[in-house]
MDAnalysis code that builds the backbone (N, CA, C; Angstrom):
import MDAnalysis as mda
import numpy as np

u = mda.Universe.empty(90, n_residues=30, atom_resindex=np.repeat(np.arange(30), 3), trajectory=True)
u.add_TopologyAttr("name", ["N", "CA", "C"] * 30)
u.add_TopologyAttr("resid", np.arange(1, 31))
u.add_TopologyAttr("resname", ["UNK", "UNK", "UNK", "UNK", "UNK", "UNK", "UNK", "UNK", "UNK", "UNK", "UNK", "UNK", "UNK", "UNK", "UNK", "UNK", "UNK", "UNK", "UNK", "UNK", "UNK", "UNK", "UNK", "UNK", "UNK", "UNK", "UNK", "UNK", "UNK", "UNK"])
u.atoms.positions = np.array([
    [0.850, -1.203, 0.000],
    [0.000, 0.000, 0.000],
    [0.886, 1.253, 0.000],
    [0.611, 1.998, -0.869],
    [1.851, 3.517, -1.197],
    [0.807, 4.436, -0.658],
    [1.100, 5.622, -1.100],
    [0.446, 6.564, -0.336],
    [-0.675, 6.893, -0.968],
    [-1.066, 6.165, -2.180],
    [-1.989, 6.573, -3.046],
    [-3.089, 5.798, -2.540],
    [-2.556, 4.442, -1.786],
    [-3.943, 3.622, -1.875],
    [-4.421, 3.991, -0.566],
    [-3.417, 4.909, 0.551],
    [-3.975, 5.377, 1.744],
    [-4.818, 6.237, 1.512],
    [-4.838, 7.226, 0.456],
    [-5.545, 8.550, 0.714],
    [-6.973, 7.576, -0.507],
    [-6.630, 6.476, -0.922],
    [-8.063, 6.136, -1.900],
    [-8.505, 5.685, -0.923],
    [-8.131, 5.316, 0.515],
    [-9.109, 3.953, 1.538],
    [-9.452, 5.399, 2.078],
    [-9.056, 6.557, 2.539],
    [-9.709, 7.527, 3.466],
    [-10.882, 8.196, 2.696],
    [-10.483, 8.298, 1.143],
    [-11.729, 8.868, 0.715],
    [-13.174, 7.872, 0.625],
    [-12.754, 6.735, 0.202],
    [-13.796, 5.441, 0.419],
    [-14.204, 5.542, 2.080],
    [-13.572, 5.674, 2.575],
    [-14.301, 5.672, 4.424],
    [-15.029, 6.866, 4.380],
    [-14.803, 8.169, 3.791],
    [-15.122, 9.409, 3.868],
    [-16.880, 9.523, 2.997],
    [-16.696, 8.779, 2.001],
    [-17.874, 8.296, 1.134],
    [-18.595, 7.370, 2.433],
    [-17.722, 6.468, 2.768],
    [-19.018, 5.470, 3.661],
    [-19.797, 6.152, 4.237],
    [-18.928, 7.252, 5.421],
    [-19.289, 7.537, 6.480],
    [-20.708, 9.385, 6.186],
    [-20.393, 8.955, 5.002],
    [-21.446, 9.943, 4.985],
    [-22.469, 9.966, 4.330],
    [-22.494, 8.693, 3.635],
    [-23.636, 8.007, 3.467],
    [-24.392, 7.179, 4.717],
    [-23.742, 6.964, 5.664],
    [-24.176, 6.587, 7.012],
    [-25.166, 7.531, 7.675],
    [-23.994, 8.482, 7.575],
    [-24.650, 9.677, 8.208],
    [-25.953, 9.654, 6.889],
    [-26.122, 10.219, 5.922],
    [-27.523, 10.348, 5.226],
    [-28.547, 9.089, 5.762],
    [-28.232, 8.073, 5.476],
    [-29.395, 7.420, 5.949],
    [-29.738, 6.822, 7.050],
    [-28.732, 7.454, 8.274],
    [-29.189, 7.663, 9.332],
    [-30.699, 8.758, 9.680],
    [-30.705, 9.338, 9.233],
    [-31.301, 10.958, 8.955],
    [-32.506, 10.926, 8.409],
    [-32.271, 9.841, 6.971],
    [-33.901, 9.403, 6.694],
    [-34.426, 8.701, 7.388],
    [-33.751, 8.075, 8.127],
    [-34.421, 7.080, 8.727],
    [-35.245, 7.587, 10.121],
    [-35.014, 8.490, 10.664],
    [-35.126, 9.058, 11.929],
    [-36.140, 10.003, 11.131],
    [-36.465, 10.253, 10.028],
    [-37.773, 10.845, 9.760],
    [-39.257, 9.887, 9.251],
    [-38.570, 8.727, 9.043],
    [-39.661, 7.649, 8.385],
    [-40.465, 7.088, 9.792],
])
């Protein structure tokens, strides 16, 4: 893993985690 595939796994966590967060959010309105 070089430094490229560190900053591709933080943006993939960065994508997860805020899709978490979104459908956390709908969900707490359904």
């Amino acid at each position: 893993m070089g430094r490229m595939g560190i900053l591709q796994n933080i943006q993939k966590n960065k994508i997860v985690f805020s899709l978490r967060l979104y459908y956390n959010k709908t969900d707490n309105f359904i």
